[in-house]
N, C-alpha and C positions, 0 to 999 in steps of 0.2 A: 504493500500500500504506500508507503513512503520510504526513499533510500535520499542519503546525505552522499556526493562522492567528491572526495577530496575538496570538502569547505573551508574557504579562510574568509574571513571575516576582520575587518580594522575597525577601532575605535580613531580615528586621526592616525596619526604614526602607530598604537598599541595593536599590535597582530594580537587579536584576541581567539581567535580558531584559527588553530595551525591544520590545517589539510583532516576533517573532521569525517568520518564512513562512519554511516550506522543502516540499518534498515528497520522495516518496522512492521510486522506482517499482519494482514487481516485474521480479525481476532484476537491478536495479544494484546498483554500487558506487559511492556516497554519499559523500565525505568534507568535512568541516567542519576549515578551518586558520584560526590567530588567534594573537595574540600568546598571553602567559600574562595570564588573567583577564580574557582576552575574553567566555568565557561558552559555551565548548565543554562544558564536564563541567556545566555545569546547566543543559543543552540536552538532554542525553543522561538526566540524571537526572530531568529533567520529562518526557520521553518511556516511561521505564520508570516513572512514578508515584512515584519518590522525592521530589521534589517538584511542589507542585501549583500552575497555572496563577494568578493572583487576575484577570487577563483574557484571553482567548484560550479557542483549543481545540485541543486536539490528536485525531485521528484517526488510527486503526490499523485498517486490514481492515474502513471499517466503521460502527466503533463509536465512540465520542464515550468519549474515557480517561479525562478529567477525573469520570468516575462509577466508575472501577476503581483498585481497590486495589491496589499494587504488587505484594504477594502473590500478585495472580492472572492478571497478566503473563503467567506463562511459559506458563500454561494456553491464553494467547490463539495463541500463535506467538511468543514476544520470548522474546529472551536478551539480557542485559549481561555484558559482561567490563567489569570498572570500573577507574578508571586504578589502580595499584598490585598489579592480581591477584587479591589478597582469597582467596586461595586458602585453603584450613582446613586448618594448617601442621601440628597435632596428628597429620591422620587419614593414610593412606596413599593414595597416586595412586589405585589401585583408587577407596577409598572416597570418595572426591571424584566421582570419573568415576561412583559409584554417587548421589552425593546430585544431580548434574547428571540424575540419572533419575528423580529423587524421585516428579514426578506420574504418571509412566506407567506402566501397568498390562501394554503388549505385551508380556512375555517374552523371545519368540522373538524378534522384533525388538529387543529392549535389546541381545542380546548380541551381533545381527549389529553395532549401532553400536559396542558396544564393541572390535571386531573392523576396523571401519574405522576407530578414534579409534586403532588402536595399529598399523592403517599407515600412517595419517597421520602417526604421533610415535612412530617406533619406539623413538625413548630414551626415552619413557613403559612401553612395555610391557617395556624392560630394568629398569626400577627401579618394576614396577608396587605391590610389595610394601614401596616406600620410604616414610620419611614425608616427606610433601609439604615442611614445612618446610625439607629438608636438601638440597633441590633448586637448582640454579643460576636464575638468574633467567631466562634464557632456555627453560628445562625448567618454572619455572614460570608461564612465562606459556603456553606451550602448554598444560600442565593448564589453565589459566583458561579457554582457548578451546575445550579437547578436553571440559570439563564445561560448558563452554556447547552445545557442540553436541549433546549427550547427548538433552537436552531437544525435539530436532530442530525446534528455533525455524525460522519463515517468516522473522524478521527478525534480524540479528546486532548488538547495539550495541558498538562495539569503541571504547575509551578508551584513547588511548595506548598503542597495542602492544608500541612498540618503545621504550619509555622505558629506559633503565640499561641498554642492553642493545650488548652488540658487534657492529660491523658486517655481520660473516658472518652472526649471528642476526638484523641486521633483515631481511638480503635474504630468508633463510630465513620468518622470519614471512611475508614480503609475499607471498613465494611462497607462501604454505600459505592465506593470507586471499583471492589469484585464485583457486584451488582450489577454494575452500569456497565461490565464488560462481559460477564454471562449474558444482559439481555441484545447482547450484537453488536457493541460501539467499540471500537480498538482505542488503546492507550497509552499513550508516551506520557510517563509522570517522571518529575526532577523534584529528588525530595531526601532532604536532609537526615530525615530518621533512618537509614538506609538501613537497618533491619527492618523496619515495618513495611518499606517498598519491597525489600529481597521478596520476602517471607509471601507478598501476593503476585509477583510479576512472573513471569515466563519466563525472560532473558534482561541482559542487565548489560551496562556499560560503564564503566569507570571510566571518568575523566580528569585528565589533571594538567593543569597548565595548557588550556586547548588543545592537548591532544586525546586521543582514545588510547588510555592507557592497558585495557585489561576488557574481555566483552567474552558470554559467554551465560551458559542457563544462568537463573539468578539461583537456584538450588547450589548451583557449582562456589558460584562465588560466595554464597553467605559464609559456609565451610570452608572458604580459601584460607586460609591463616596468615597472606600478607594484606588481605582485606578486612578481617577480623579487627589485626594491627590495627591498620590506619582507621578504620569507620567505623567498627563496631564498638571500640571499647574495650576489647579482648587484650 
């Protein structure tokens, strides 16, 4: 579904991806673990077209992205939840879960999703009339993902899920992120707790200092002992 081949990526003079391969197959769960400022979140952002390749390619479904505007992402199948939430703190749950439907024209079908977005997160549809803003961070990061899925993206980019967030609610995310990939939506997540990403993903990719340092089942890796070292705490 998605392949990265030889990406690099500049902040001004900073080579922030050094020549970056990954791929990312219909049906999995995808995650990328690294220290901070390894080069997770503008891996994610050169794959939704926020920033753009100056060598490489990336490939979605297909098509050659480095010619698509980020803007017309969602239209492809991609959704991002981006690290911090980014949720539109003014408007109320509703209308977030409604701007997550912005392109789509099915009706009947928005409101069946709306209908699964508030079984998935029934404290969403308790406080659907709240404004997003005034929401805990574990409720807003659900909206972040409940208005990603609105758009009912082929692919999920999840940026640090469980960041600031309480133990109870990361297990609850992880559990709501297997969910959302059992009922059909593939998953590339970048996420700090990298035992809790191992422990649900498929395949894994270690990154460090923009490169791919280590890639491989994520079963394989939890049990690596030089990953253990560095991420896990071992």
């Amino acid at each position: 579904m998605l392949e990265m081949i030889d990406v690099n990526v500049y902040y001004g003079a900073v080579h922030a991806l050094k020549g970056i391969s990954l791929k990312v197959n219909e049906g999995e769960i995808v995650t990328l673990i690294g220290a901070n400022g390894a080069g997770k979140t503008t891996t994610l952002k050169t794959i939704s077209g926020v920033l753009k390749p100056k060598v490489g390619k990336v490939i979605f479904d297909g098509k050659d992205l480095n010619k698509v505007n980020a803007s017309n992402m969602v239209s492809l199948g991609m959704a991002h939840v981006p690290e911090g939430r980014r949720i539109f703190a003014n408007m109320s749950i509703m209308e977030n879960l409604e701007m997550g439907a912005f392109s789509r024209k099915d009706k009947a079908e928005i409101k069946k999703d709306y209908e699964k977005i508030f079984e998935t997160f029934p404290r969403l549809l308790e406080r659907k009339n709240q404004m997003a803003g005034t929401l805990s961070g574990g409720e807003q990061q659900m909206l972040a993902i409940g208005r990603a899925l609105m758009s009912r993206p082929k692919l999920l980019l999840l940026d640090e899920p469980s960041m600031g967030l309480a133990p109870l609610v990361v297990k609850q995310i992880f559990s709501i992120i297997e969910d959302i990939n059992k009922s059909g939506t593939t998953v590339l997540l970048v996420e700090q707790n990298a035992s809790m990403a191992l422990k649900i993903a498929h395949r894994a990719y270690v990154i460090q200092n923009g490169y791919v340092e280590m890639e491989g089942d994520a079963s394989e890796l939890l049990n690596d002992e030089s990953v253990k070292s560095a991420y896990l705490g071992a």
